[in-house]
C-alpha positions as CSV (number, residue, x, y, z in Angstrom):
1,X,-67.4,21.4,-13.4
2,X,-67.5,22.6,-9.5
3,X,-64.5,24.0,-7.8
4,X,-62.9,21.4,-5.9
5,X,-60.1,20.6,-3.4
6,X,-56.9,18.7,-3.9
7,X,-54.0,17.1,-2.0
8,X,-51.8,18.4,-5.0
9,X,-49.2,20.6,-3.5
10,X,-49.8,24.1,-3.9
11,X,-46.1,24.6,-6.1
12,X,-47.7,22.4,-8.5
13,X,-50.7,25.1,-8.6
14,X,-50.6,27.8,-11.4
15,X,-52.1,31.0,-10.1
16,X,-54.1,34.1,-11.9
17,X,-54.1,36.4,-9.7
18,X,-55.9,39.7,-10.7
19,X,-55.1,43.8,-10.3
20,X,-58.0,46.1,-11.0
21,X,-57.2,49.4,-12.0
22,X,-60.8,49.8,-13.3
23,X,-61.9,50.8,-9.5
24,X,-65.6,52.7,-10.5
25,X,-66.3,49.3,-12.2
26,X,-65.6,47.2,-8.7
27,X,-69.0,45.8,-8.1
28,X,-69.7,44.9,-11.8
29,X,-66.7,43.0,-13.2
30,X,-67.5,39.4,-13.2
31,X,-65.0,36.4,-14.7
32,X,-66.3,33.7,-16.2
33,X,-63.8,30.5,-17.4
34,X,-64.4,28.2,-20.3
35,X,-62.0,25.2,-21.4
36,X,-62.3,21.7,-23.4
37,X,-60.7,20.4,-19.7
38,X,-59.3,21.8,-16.2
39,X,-58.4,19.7,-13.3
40,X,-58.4,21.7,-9.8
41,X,-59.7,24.4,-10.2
42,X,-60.1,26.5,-7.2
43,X,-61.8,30.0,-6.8
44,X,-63.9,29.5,-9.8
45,X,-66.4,27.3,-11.5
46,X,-65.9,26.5,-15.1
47,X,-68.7,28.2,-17.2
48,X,-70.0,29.9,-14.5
49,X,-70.1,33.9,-14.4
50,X,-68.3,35.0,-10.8
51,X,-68.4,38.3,-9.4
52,X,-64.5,39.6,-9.1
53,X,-65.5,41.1,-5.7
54,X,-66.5,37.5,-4.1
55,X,-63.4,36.0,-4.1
56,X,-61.9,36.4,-1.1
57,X,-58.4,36.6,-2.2
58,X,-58.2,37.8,-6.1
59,X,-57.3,34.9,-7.7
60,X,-57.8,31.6,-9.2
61,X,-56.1,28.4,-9.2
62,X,-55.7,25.2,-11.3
63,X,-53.3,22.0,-11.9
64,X,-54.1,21.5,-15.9
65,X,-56.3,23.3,-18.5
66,X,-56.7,22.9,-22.0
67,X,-58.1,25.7,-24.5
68,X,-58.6,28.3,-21.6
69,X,-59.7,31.0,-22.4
70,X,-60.1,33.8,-18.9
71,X,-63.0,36.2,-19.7
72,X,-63.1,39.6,-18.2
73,X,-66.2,42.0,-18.2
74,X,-68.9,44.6,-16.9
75,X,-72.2,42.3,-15.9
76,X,-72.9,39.2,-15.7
77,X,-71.7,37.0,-18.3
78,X,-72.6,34.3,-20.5
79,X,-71.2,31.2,-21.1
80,X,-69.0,31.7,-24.4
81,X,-69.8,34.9,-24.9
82,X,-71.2,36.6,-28.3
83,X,-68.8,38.3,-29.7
84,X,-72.4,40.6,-31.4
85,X,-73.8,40.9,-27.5
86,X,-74.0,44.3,-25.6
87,X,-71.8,43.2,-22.9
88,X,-68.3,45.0,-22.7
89,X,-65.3,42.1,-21.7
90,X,-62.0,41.0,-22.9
91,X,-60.3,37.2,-22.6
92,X,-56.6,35.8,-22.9
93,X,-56.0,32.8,-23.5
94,X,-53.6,29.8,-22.1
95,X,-53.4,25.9,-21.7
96,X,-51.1,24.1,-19.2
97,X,-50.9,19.9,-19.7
98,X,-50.6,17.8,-17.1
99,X,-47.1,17.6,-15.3
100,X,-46.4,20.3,-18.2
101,X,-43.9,23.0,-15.9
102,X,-45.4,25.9,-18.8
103,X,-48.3,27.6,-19.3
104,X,-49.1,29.0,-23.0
105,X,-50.7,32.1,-22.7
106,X,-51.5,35.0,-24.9
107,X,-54.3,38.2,-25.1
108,X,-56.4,38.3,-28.2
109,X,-58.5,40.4,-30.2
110,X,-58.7,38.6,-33.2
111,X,-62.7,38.3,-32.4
112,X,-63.3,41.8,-31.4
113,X,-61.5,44.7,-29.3
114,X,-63.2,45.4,-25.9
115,X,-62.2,45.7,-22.3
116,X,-58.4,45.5,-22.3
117,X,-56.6,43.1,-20.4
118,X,-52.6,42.9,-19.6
119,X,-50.8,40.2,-18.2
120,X,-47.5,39.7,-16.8
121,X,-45.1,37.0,-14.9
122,X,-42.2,34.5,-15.1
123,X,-41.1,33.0,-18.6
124,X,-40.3,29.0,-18.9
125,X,-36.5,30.3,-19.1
126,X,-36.8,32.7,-16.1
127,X,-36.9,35.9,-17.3
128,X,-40.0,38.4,-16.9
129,X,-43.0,39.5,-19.2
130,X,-45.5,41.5,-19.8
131,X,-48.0,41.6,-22.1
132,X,-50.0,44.8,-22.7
133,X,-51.3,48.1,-24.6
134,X,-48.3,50.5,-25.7
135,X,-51.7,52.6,-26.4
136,X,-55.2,53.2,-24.7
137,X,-58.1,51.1,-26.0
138,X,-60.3,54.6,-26.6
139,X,-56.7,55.3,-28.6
140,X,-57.4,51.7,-30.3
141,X,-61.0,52.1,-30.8
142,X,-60.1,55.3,-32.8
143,X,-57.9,53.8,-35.1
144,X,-60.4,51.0,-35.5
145,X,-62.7,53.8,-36.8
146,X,-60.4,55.3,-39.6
147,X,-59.8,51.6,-41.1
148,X,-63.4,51.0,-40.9
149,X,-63.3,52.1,-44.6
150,X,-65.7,48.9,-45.8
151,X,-69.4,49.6,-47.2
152,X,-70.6,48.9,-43.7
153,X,-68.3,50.6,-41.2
154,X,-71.4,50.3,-38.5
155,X,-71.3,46.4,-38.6
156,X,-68.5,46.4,-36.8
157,X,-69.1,49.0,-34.0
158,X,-71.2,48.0,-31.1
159,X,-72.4,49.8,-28.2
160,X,-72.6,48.1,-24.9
161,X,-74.8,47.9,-22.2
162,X,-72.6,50.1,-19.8
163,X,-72.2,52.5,-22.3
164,X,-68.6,51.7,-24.4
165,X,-68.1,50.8,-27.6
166,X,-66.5,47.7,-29.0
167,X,-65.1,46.8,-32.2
168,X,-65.7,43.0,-34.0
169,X,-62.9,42.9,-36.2
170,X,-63.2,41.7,-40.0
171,X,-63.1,37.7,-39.0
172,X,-66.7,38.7,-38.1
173,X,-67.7,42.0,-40.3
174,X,-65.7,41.6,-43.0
175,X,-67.8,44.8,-44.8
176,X,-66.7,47.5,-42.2
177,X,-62.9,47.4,-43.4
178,X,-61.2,48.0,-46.4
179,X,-62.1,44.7,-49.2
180,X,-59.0,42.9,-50.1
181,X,-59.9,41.9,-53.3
182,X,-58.4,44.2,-55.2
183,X,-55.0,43.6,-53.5
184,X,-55.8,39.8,-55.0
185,X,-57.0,40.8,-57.9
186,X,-53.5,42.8,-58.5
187,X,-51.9,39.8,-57.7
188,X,-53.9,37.5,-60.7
189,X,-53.7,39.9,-63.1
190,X,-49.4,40.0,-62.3
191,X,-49.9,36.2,-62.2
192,X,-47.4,36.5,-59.0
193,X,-45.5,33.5,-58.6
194,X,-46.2,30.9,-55.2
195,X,-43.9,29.0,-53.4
196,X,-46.4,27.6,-50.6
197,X,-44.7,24.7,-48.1
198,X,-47.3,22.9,-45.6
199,X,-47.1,21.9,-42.0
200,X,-45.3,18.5,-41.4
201,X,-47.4,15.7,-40.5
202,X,-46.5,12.2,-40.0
203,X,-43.1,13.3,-41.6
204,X,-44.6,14.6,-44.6
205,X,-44.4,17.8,-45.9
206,X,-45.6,19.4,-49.2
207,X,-44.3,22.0,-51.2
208,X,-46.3,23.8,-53.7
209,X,-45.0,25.8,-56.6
210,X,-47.0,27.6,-59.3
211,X,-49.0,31.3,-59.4
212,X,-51.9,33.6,-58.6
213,X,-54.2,33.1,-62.1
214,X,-55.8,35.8,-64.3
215,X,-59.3,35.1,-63.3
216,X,-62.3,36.8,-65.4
217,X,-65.1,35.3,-64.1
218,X,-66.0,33.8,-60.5
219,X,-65.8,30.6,-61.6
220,X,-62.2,31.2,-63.3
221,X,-59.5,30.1,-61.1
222,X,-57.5,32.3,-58.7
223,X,-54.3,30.5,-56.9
224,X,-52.9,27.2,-59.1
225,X,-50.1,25.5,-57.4
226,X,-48.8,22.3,-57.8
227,X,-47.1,19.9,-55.3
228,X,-43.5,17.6,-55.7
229,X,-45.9,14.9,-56.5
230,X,-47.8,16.3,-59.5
231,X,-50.8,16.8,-57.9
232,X,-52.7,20.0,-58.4
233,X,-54.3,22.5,-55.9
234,X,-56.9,25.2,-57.5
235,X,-58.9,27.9,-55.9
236,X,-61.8,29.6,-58.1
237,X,-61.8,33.2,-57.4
238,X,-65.7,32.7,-56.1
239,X,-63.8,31.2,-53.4
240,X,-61.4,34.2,-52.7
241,X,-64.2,36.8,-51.9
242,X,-63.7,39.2,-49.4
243,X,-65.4,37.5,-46.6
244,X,-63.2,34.2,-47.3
245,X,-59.9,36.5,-47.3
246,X,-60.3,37.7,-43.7
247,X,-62.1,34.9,-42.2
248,X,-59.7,32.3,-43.9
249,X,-62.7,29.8,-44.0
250,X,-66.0,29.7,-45.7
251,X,-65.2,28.5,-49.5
252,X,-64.1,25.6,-51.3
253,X,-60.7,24.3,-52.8
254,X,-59.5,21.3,-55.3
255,X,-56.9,19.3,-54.6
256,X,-56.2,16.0,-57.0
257,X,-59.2,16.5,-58.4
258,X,-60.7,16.5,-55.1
259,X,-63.3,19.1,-53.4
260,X,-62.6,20.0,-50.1
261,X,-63.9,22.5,-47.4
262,X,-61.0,25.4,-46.8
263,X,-59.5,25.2,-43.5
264,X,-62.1,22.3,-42.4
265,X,-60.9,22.2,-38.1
266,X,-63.0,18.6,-38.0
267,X,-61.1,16.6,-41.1
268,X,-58.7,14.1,-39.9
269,X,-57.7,13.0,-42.9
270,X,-53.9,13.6,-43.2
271,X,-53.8,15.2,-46.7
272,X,-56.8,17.6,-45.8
273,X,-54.7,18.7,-42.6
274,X,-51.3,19.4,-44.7
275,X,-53.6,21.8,-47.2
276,X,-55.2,23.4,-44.5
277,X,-51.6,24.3,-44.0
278,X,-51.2,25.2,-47.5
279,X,-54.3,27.1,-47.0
280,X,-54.1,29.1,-44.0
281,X,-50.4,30.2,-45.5
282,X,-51.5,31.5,-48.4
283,X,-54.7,33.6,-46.4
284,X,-51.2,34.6,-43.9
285,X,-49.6,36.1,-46.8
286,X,-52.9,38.1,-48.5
287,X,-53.6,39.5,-44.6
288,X,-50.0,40.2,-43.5
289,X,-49.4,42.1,-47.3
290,X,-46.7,39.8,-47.9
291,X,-47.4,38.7,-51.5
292,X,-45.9,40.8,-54.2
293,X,-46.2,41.1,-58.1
294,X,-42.8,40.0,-58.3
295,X,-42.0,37.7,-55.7
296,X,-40.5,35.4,-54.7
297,X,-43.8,34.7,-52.3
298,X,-42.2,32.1,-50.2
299,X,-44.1,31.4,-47.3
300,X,-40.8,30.0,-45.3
301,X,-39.8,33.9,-45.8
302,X,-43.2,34.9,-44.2
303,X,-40.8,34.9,-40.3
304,X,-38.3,36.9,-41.8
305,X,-39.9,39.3,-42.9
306,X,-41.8,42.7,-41.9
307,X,-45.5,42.3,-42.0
308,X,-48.0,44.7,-43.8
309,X,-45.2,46.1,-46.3
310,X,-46.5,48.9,-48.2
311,X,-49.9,49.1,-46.1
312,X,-51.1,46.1,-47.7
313,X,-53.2,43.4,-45.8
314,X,-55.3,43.5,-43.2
315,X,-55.8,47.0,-41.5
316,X,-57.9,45.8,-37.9
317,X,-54.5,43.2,-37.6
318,X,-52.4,46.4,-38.3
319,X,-53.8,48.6,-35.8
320,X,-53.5,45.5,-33.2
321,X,-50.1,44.5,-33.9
322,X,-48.7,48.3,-33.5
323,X,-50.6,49.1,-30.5
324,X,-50.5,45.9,-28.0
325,X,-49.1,42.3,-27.7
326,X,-52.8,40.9,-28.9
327,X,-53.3,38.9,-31.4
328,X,-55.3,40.6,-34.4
329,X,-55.1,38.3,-36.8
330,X,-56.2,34.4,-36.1
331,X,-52.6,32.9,-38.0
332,X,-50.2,34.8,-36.5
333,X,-47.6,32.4,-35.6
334,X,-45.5,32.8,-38.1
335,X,-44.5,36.4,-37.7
336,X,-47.1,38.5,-35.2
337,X,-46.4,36.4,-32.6
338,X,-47.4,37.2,-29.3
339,X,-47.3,34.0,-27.2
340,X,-45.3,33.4,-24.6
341,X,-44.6,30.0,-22.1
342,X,-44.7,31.0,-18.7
343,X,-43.3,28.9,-15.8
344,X,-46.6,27.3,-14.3
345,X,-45.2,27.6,-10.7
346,X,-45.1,31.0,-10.7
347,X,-47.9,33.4,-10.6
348,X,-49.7,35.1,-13.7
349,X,-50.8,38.9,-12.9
350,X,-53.9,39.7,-15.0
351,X,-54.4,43.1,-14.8
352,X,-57.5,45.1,-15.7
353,X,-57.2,48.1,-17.7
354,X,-59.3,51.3,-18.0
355,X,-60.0,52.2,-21.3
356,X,-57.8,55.8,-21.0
357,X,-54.7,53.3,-19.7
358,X,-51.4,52.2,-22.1
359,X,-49.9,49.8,-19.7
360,X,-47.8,46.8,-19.6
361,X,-46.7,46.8,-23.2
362,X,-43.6,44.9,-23.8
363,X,-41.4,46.0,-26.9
364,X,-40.6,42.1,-28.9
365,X,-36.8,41.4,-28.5
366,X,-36.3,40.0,-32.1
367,X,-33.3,39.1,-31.0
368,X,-34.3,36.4,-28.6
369,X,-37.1,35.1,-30.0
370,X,-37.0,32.0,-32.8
371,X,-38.5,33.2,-36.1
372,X,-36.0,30.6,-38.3
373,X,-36.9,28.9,-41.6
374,X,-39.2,25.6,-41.2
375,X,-37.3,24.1,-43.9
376,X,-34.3,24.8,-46.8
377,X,-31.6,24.1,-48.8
378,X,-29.1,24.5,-46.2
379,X,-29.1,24.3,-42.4
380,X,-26.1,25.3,-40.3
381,X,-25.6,24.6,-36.3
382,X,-23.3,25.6,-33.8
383,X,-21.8,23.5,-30.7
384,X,-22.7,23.3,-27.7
385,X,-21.1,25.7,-24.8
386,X,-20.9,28.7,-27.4
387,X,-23.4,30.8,-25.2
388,X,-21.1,33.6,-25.0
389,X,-21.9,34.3,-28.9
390,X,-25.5,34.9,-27.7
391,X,-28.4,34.9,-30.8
392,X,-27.2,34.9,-34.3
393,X,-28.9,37.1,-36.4
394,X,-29.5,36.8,-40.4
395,X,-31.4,39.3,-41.3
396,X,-34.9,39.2,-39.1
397,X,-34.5,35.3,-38.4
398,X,-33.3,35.1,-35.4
399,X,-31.3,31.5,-33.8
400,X,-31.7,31.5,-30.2
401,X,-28.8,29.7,-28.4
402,X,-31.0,28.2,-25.6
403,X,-29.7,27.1,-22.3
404,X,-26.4,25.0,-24.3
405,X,-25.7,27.9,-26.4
406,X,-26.1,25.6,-29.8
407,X,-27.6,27.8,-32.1
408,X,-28.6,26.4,-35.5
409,X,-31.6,25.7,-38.0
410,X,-32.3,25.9,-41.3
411,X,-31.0,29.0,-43.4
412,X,-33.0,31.2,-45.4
413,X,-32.6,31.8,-49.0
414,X,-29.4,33.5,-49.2
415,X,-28.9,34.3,-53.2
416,X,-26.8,37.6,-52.2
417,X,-24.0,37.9,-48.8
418,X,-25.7,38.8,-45.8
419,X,-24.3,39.2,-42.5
420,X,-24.6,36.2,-39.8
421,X,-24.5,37.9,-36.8
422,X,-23.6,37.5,-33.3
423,X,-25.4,39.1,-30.2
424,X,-23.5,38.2,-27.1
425,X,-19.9,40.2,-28.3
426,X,-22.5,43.1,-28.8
427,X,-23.2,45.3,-32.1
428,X,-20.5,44.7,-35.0
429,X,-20.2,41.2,-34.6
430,X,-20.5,39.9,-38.0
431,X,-20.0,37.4,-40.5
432,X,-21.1,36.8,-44.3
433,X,-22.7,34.4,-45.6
434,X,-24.8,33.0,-48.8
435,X,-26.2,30.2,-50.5
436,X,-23.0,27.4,-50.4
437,X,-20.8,29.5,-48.5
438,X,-19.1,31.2,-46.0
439,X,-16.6,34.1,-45.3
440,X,-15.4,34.2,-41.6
441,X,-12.0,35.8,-41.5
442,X,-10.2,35.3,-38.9
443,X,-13.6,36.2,-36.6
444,X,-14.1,32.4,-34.6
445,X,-12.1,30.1,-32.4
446,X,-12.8,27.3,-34.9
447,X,-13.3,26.9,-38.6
448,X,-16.5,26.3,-40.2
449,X,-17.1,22.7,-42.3
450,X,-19.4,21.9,-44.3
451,X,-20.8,19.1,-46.4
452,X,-23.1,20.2,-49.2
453,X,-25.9,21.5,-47.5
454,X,-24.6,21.8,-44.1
455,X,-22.5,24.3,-42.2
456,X,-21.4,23.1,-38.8
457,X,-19.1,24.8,-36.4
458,X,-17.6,22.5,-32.8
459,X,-18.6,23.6,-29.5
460,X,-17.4,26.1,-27.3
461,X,-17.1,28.6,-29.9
462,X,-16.3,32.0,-29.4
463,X,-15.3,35.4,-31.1
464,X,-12.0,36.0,-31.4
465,X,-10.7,39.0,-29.0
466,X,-10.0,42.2,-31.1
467,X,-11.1,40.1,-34.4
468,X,-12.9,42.7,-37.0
469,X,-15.8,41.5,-38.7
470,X,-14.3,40.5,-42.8
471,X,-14.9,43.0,-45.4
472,X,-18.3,41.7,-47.4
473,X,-17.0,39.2,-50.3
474,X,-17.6,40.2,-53.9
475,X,-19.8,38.1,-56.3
């Protein structure tokens, strides 16, 4: 695709502009973009390597791009680059629709850690962002090093062309880190109980139920679940190897008596995408240490919950999700979430890190940022105008108002009280709440009803002045 020139107005525009702070590296850093589609592009050519210092003003330009991803690095680069080649870069990643007013952006690393990258600008709902390194990448790179525990640490460390070194992570050398098999393996031999629920698709969703499997020989299986249907999903544990575990691909699965390729991207068959649901959530919950000998292994708990518990999981994501806002792990929606929708119209700073530079890291605000349930027993919601209760708050889930301050969703499982909290009063604001009911007090402007499976409050809610939150109910 050349650049080309448009009548489109340039508010409709979304802009990259860059900031170097790598100055000695001035005359070698090249960009290069790659997408599945862009419309208007200006200041670059799509797949094209373009010296940084040859655009006149520091920036690019575009109306629409799908599956961007903005590659950053020392010499001229390839199209697509090799994740394996000598060259030393770093990408993000964003898409913007057409007439969409966002742009979904994020930084990655859940190929390798190189040249670091931060980027910053306007969210969809107006407030800033910044995207960053709370520590160096030399810092990083170190860390890398110590969890590079694997029979073949030096399969994941490459030395570039200008003289760094950067670090594949185990999606692509799964033998440099630590093997996750005998985390699985502790799991089989517990047989750890499963509750695994799929995407939604077409308004179907599946729910699994059943157990990780003593397994004695390869060919034993692993993971037997079974959905509300009857129909059975089995994984041999030849097809849980250590290689499969952190590159959540590679093996096969059986579902209704039915071979199918793990995590196949080119199926369109609807019940192959629902179990690559099924799939990817039960590789989520090996690689964020969520599963446990006991339980309950929910994965509409995964959002709620703190990832890599007790060191389990996968170390490279570890390192990646306490030192930056990257992504380090490839299925990270559900609780390392680091994406963010920008407003299109305003413009995008990528910056360009040394390696020695912590910058632009941006702490996550859990309490303004949706994490809730994707499904449940019960549900509860909130009218509309009831802003000034700000987020509620049970346990890590987290019910954004948005702009009509109606917060609501489906509940977690609640077997013991737990307090349903409100942000905008400030700390202390507090109710309780469990599975089939509710203790207020005297706390709100309005009571609560409910109808089985529902708890629904009227708009314009608020906190009652000088209200104390009720003591916590027994039994």
């Amino acid at each position: 695709m050349t650049e080309e020139t448009t009548d489109v107005a340039a508010t409709d525009l979304t802009t990259l502009r860059f900031e170097n702070h790598r100055t000695e590296d001035a005359d070698t850093l090249n960009i290069l973009l790659s997408a599945t589609a862009a419309l208007d592009l200006g200041g670059i050519t799509q797949g094209q390597s373009r010296p940084l210092r040859s655009l006149a003003d520091p920036q690019i330009t575009f109306q629409s791009l799908t599956s961007g991803r903005l590659y950053v690095g020392l010499g001229d680069l390839a199209e697509n680059p090799a994740p394996r080649n000598d060259t030393y870069y770093g990408w993000i990643e964003f898409s913007r629709t057409p007439g969409s007013s966002i742009v979904w952006l994020n930084l990655s690393n859940v190929d390798l850690t190189g040249l670091p990258l931060a980027i910053s600008g306007v969210k969809s709902n107006g407030a800033p962002f910044s995207l960053g390194l709370a520590k160096s990448t030399d810092e990083i790179i170190n860390d890398l090093f110590a969890v590079q525990t694997g029979k073949d640490p030096s399969a994941a460390r490459i030395t570039t062309s200008s003289g760094q070194t950067k670090c594949l992570s185990p999606t692509l050398a799964p033998d440099s880190y630590r093997n996750l098999e005998p985390y699985l393996d502790s799991l089989c031999k517990s047989q750890a109980p499963l509750k695994i629920t799929s995407d939604t698709l077409n308004g179907k969703t599946l729910v699994f139920t059943g157990s990780f499997t003593p397994a004695q020989s390869p060919d034993d299986i692993g993971i037997s679940l079974t959905d509300q249907d009857g129909k059975q999903l089995t994984i041999t544990r030849a097809n849980l190897n250590n290689a499969i575990l952190y590159r959540c691909a590679g093996g096969s699965l059986t579902y209704d008596g039915q071979s199918r390729a793990q995590n196949d991207p080119n199926t369109s068959d609807p019940d192959s995408v629902l179990i690559n649901s099924v799939f990817r959530n039960l590789m989520i919950g090996i690689n964020e240490g969520y599963f446990t000998a006991d339980g309950p292994n929910d994965s509409n708990r995964f959002r709620g919950l703190d990832p890599f518990p007790d060191g389990q999981g996968n170390q490279y994501a570890q390192v990646i999700h306490k030192a930056t806002n990257s992504y380090g792990f490839p299925y990270a929606d559900s609780n390392l979430k680091v994406l963010i929708t920008a407003d299109a119209t305003k413009p995008i700073t990528v910056t360009i890190l040394k390696d020695n530079e912590a910058f632009g890291y941006q702490k996550p605000d859990k309490t303004h940022t949706a994490n809730e349930p994707s499904s449940g027993t019960y549900q509860f919601g909130i009218g509309a105008g009831s802003s000034a209760l700000g987020s509620v708050m049970i346990g890590n889930y987290c019910y954004p108002g948005g702009p009509n301050g109606a917060p609501g969703g489906y509940l977690p499982d609640l077997p013991d009280w737990t307090p349903m909290e409100f942000t905008g009063p400030g700390p202390g604001h507090y109710i309780w709440i469990k599975n089939g009911q509710i203790e207020a007090g005297n706390c709100l402007s309005a009571p609560c009803s409910f109808n089985n499976n529902v708890f629904a409050w009227p708009a314009n809610l608020t906190w009652n002045a000088g209200a104390k939150p009720p003591e916590k109910p027994r039994g």
